[in-house]
C-alpha positions in Angstrom: 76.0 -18.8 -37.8 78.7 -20.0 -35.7 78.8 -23.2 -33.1 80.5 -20.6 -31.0 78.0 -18.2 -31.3 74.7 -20.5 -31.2 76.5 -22.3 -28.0 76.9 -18.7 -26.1 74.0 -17.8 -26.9 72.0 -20.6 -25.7 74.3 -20.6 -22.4 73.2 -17.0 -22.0 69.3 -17.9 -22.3 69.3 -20.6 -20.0 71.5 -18.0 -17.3 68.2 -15.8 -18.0 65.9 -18.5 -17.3 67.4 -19.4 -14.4 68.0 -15.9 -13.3 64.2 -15.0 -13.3 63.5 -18.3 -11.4 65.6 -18.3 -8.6 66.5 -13.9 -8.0 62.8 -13.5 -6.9 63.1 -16.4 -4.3 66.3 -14.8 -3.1 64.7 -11.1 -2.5 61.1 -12.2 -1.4 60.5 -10.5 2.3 57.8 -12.1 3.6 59.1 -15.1 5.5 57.0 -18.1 5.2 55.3 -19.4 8.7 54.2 -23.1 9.9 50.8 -23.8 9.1 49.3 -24.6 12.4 48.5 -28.1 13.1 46.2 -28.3 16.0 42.4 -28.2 15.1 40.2 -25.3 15.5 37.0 -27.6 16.2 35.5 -26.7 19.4 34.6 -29.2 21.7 31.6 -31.7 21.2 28.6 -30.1 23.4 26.7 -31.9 26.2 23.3 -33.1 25.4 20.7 -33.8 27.5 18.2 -36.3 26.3 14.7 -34.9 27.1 11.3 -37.6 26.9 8.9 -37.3 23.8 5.1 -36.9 24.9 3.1 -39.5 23.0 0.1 -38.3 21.8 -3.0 -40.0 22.9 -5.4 -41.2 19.8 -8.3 -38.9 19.1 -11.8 -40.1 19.9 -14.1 -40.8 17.1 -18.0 -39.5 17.5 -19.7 -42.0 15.7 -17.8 -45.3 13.7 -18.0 -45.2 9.1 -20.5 -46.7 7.5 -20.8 -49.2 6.4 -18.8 -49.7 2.6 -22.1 -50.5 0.4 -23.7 -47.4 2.3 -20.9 -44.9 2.5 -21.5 -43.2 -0.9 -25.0 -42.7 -1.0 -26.2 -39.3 -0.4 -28.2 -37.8 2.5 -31.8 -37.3 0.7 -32.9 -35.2 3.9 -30.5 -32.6 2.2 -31.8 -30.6 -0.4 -29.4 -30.5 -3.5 -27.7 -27.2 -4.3 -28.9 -25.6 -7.9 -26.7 -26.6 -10.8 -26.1 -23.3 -12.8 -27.7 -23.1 -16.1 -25.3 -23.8 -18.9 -23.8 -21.4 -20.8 -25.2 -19.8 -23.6 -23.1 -19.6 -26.9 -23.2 -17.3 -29.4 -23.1 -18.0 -33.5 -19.3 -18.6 -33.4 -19.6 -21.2 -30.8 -18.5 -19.1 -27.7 -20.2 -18.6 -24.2 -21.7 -15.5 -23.8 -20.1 -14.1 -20.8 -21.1 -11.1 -18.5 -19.8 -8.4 -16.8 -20.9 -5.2 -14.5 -19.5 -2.0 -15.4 -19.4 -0.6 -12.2 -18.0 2.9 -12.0 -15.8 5.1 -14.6 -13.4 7.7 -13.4 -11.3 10.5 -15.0 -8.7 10.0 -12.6 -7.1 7.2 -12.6 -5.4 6.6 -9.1 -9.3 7.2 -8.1 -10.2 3.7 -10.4 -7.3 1.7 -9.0 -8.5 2.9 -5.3 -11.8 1.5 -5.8 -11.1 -1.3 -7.8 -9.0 -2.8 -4.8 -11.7 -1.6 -2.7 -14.2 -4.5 -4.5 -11.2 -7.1 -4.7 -10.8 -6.3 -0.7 -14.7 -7.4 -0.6 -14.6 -10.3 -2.7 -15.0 -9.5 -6.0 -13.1 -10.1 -8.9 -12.6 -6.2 -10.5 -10.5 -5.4 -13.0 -9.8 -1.8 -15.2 -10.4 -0.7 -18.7 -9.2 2.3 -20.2 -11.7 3.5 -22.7 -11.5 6.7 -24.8 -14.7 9.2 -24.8 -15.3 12.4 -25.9 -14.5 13.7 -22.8 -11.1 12.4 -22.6 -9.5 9.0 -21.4 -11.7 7.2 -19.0 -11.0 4.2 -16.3 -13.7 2.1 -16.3 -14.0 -0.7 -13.2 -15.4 -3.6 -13.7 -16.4 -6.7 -12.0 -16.6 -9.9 -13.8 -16.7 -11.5 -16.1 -19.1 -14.6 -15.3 -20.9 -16.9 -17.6 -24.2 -17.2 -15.2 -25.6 -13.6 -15.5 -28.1 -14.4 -12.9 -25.2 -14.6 -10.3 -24.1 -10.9 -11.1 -27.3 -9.9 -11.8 -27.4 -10.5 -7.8 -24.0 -9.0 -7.1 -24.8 -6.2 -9.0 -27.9 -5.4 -6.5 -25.8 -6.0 -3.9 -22.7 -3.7 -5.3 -25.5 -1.1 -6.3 -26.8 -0.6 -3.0 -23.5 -0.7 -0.7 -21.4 1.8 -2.9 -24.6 4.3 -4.0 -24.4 3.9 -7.7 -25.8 2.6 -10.5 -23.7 -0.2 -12.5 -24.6 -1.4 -16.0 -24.7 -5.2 -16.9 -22.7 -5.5 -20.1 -22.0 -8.7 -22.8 -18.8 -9.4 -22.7 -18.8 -11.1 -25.9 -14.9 -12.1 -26.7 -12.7 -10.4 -29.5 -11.5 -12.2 -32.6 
């Protein structure tokens, strides 16, 4: 190629270059405005200083023991039964109980009363469980390892709601 040439041609590019620079800043509308320089703060509010109420120190009844005495139980208070311990069955597990309560066919009818116990304090829970009358929802309450404790809720439940629950094992799969 010719010096000639290559020299034009590179003349021509950097025209271009300069040309898209420089013909954009000429034609731009929008004029360019002062950024303002005062401060858009507002003004520092007034305070007014207002006095803290000390609270006064409660009274205590009756002063601690004394250290060598303040551990040792009241014996004037009977001591609360310790639940039996759990029994285990031959792979080593506790048995554990629960009270089958009430089955339903419909099961918006189970949820309803199952949140029915929780709402009195028990811990229910549902079961689906396949008969030969179709899919059941069984409620439960449970499970616990003492069955002599839901042996008493299970009076209790039986004579609030009207029904007859069933103690079950609830012996845990493997």
């Amino acid at each position: 190629m010719d010096d000639g040439l290559k020299q034009r041609l590179i003349g021509a590019i950097v025209l271009l270059a300069i040309a898209v620079i420089f013909i954009p800043v000429l034609f731009d509308r929008q004029t360019i405005t002062p950024v303002s320089i005062t401060t858009q703060v507002p003004p520092m509010p007034t305070i007014e200083i207002e006095p803290i109420v000390v609270a006064q120190a409660p009274e205590v009844p009756s002063p601690a023991p004394e250290p060598e005495q303040m551990f040792i139980p009241d014996e004037t208070k009977p001591e609360p039964e310790t639940p039996a311990a759990p029994t285990l069955n031959d792979n080593g597990v506790p048995n554990g109980w629960v009270l089958q309560v009430i089955s339903y066919s419909e099961k918006a009818k189970a949820i309803s009363f199952r949140d029915r116990l929780i709402e009195d304090g028990y811990h229910a829970f549902l079961r689906d469980a396949k008969t030969s009358k179709g899919l059941h929802h069984r409620v439960y309450i449970g499970p616990k390892l003492d069955k002599k404790a839901l042996l008493a809720d299970k009076k209790i439940v039986d004579s609030k709601y009207k029904i007859s629950s069933i103690l079950l094992d609830m012996t845990p799969k493997q």
